[in-house]
Structure formats: structure tokens, C-alpha cells
Phi, psi and omega in degrees: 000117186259189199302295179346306210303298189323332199282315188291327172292321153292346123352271190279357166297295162319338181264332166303327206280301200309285144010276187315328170281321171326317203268320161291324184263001186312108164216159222276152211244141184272136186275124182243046158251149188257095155293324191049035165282156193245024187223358196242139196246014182290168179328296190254017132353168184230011206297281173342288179302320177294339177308316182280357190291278171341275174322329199272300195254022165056218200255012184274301195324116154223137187269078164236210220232317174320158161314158150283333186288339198243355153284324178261032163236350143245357160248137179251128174239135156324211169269162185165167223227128198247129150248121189235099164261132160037033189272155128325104155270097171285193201258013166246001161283318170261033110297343197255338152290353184252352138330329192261321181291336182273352164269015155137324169298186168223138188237113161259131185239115189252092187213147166254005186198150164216164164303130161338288185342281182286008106343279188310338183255022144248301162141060147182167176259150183223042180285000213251114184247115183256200190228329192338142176271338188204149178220170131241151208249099156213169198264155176250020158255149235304304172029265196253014163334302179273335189311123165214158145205122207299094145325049199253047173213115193012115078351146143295322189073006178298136173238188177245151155239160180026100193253129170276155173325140171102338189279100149338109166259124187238020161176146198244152124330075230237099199259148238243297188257011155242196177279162180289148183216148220261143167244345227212101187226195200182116204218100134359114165222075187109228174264344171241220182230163196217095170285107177245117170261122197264024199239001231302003180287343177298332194264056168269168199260009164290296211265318197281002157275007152285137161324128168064025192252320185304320178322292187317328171303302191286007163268318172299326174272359157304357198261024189256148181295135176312075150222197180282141170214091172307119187252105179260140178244183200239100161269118178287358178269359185055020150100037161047073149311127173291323165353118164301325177301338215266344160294314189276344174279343191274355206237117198284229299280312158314265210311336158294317180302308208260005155283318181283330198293293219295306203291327179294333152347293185305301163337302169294275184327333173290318198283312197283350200257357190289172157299101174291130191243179183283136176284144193260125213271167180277137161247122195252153188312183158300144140265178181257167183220004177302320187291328190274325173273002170261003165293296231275341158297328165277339168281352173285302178294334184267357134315309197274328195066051164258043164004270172336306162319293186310293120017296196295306177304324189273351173290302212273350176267299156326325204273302171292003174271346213270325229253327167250353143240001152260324158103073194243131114004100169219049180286354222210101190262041218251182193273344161314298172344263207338297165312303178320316182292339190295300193318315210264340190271328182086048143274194196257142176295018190244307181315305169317287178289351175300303169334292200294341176274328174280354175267339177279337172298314193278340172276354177287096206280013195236009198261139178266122186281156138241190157324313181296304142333307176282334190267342190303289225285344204253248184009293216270310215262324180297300186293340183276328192267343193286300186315335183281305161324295205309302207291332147329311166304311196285347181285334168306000000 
């Protein structure tokens, strides 16, 4: 096991640990989304009723997973009672019910919203929205009069408008500030009848473990006929997948482990799978060394104490800047020199000559230097050629 390896398996040991207090301190939270799944025990679930359907509809009930287009294109049914609560439908699935309602069924449709296409081929819209934070749900026939049920948890607020004639209304919506607004008809299609309740949350598993809420479900769903009534549902379990995979995918805290598992998995595998190449060495630039080798030339000579030398070298470096940027003569060091350097530099003449006797001093091969002598005169030459620099730079 080489190093590589251990950093990623300790890697992925800490993020497994990390995952596990997250999952342990975890704590639980109510899902209030509205699924209307019949496998689900949250709040707006379908759980409850489906346990209670069997009662409502005796040994007639069958629950299925299928399509409607892709159940009635293999099974042919007489009459008999269609259930749709709040499922995804496609539209060749409500052709194929309302096909089975013009031979002769009844379709109770429990939807908050359906396609135009099919609105329209019943005889109403379902544009009317209220906002109400709580409603109530009751029916208008004398009947069912005491029968209600208090909405106080998200409501949709769907209503039905503009219902053409022949359209039943059999239960309405009754909101504290607005007007009452129909939820609830009953529409001639063929030979059969066509139910739409625009509510489905009363029969959720919030509401129907309210006291005195189940009437209101057993009165709207009395109204489909004592016969077989094929309920097609939505299940998140699918029909109990055989998948090996499918205990650790149901469990969100497994299945994050094993998302993590993978992606770390992956993770080894790409870095490990390049091509290991030969490390390519740094080429580090040229340097200049100029700076460093006139140091190491001045540390020499001031090793050495040849002052004079030195005296001599920084005279004959001066003579010549005089001689190509001022254009002065300076065979002859004499007091025209003097003036002429006077003019051109704007020193003071006492400076100029104090200069010019330490540069004759310093060409003077029989003249005794001292220390003092090489910083004056380097002082006094620094300062003549620096004014000349300024004043050069400002004509630039």
C-alpha cells in the first residue's frame, strides 16, 4: 500500500465519520410537500387512505402502477369506476379515460390543476385561485349539509370558472373574505359521468387523522357507483424492485454514503491512472552578476589598502565623463579646466578646485594617499557628476 493510497482511504475515512455525526445529530424534520404518495406517512401522503380505501370500496378496489394508455390497451373493461388522485397524467393517458367514460364508466378526477385539452372536453376551466391561508370544503347537497372539512395547512385555493350548462355543481369552497367558489362538479361524458374534485388534500394523511374529517372523504367518494374501481397511483416504492442496490438507495443516509463512496472511488482513480512521468527539473534564469562582481572588486581593493590605486581609478573615471558629456579637454588641468568645469557644472569654484588638486594628487604616482583622501575626493566628484546627471535628465 504506498503513501498515495493511505492519504485517499484516510480521506475517505473522515468524510465517512463526518457524514455519520451529521446523520446522528441530525434532527427530525416534518416534509409538509405535497406528494400525495400512498407509500408515504408525511403529512400530505396518501398513506392513511390507502390503508382505508379497502373499506370505503370493499374487495372491488384495484391499485394500479401502470399508465392508464398502457393498462387499457391491455386490459377491455366494462363499466366500472376510474380513480385519479393528484397523479401525473399524460395526455394519451386522459384519452384513454375518457374513452373508457364515453363506453359507459365513471371517472372520479381528485386534481388540482388538469390540461386544457380535457377541461374543455368537460365543460369547464380551472383558472380561479384564491390565497386564503385556511378555507372550508363543503358539499351542496341537503344530505351531506353537516358533512365539512377545515383546510388550515397550505390549501391550493383552486377553483372551477366559467362551468358550461349540463355541468353539476356539487361542492363548493367557502373562504371568511372572498365568495364561495366551486371545487366540486359532475359532467355527462358519453355514457358515463366524469367527477372532478380540484382539492385532493382532504384525503391526505394531515387531514383525514382529524377528527370528524373522514365523513367529508366518504361522502365525495359515495358518489361513484357500488362496483370494480380501478385506482391508478403514483408509488415511490415501484413495485418493490428486485434492484440489490435498492435497500441502501432507500435509506437517504446510506445512499449518501455510497454517492461518496463512489465519487471518492472515482477521485482515486483519475490521479492514479495518469501516466507517471519523470519530474522535469526548474531551469532557473541567468543572472546578472555585474552587480555582484563590482562588489566583490571593491571588496578587494579595500582588503588590499591600496587607497592610491583606487584615488587613481575613480580620477581617470571622472576625467572621462568630463570628456564625453561635457566635452571639456582634460590634458592640461590647469585654471582654464577649472573654469571651463565651473561653468558647465554650476559648482562653486572652490569645490571645483579642491576636486581637481585630489585628482592630481590621486595621478600623482609619488604622492602619499591617505583613507581620507579617497571618500573626500569620491564625495566631491559624486557630487559634480550627480548635478550634471539632474540637469541632463530635466533637457530630456
Amino acid at each position: 500500500m504506498n503513501k498515495t493510497f493511505k492519504i485517499y482511504a484516510y480521506i475517505f475515512i473522515i468524510i465517512m465519520v463526518i457524514l455519520a455525526l451529521f446523520e446522528v445529530n441530525k434532527k427530525e424534520t416534518t416534509d409538509w410537500r405535497k406528494n400525495f404518495d400512498v407509500d408515504k406517512k408525511s403529512p400530505f401522503g396518501l398513506f392513511v387512505f390507502g390503508k382505508e380505501a379497502k373499506g370505503l370500496f370493499g374487495n372491488d378496489l384495484k391499485k394500479i402502477e401502470e399508465t392508464p394508455y398502457d393498462y387499457y390497451n391491455e386490459h377491455t373493461k366494462g363499466g366500472h369506476n376510474i380513480l385519479i388522485i393528484e397523479k401525473s397524467v399524460d395526455a394519451e393517458s386522459w384519452k384513454a379515460i375518457l374513452d373508457q367514460v364515453s363506453a359507459g364508466a365513471d371517472a372520479m378526477l381528485i386534481v388540482s390543476s388538469m390540461p386544457k385539452e380535457i377541461s374543455d372536453s368537460i365543460g369547464f376551466y380551472d383558472s380561479q385561485l384564491s390565497f386564503e391561508e385556511q378555507n372550508v370544503l363543503k358539499l351542496t347537497d341537503k344530505a351531506y349539509q353537516n358533512d365539512f372539512i377545515k383546510l388550515d395547512k397550505f390549501p391550493s385555493g383552486k377553483g372551477f370558472t366559467f362551468i358550461k350548462p349540463g355541468v353539476e355543481v356539487l361542492g363548493k369552497t367557502v373562504e371568511k373574505n372572498n365568495s364561495d367558489q366551486v371545487n366540486f362538479i359532475k359532467a355527462k361524458f358519453g355514457k358515463g359521468t366524469v367527477y372532478v374534485h380540484c382539492e385532493p388534500l382532504f384525503l391526505t394523511n394531515y387531514y383525514l387523522l382529524k377528527r370528524g374529517n373522514t365523513k367529508y372523504a366518504e361522502d365525495v367518494l359515495s358518489y361513484l357507483k357500488d362496483r370494480e374501481t380501478v385506482w391508478f397511483i403514483e408509488s415511490s416504492a415501484g413495485g418493490k424492485s428486485q434492484f440489490f442496490m435498492r435497500f441502501i438507495l432507500s435509506n437517504p443516509a446510506l445512499k449518501y454514503a455510497w454517492w461518496v463512496f463512489l465519487g471518492g472511488m472515482l477521485l482515486f482513480i483519475l490521479f492514479n491512472a495518469k501516466r507517471k512521468q519523470r519530474i522535469i527539473p526548474v531551469v532557473e534564469p541567468l543572472k546578472n552578476t555585474s552587480v555582484d562582481f563590482i562588489r566583490s572588486i571593491g571588496n578587494l581593493y579595500l582588503q588590499e589598502g591600496d587607497f592610491h590605486d583606487m584615488m587613481g581609478k575613480k580620477a581617470q573615471y571622472f576625467l572621462n565623463r568630463v570628456r564625453m558629456d561635457l566635452l571639456i579637454d582634460t590634458q592640461h588641468l590647469d585654471e582654464e579646466f577649472i573654469k571651463k568645469l565651473q561653468l558647465k557644472t554650476g559648482k562653486p569654484i572652490e569645490m571645483i578646485q579642491e576636486a581637481v588638486a585630489l585628482i592630481k594628487k590621486g595621478q600623482d604616482p609619488y604622492a602619499a594617499v591617505m583613507k581620507e583622501d579617497l571618500a573626500k575626493m569620491n564625495a566631491l566628484l559624486d557630487k559634480i557628476l550627480k548635478q550634471h546627471n539632474n540637469s541632463s535628465a530635466k533637457v530630456e
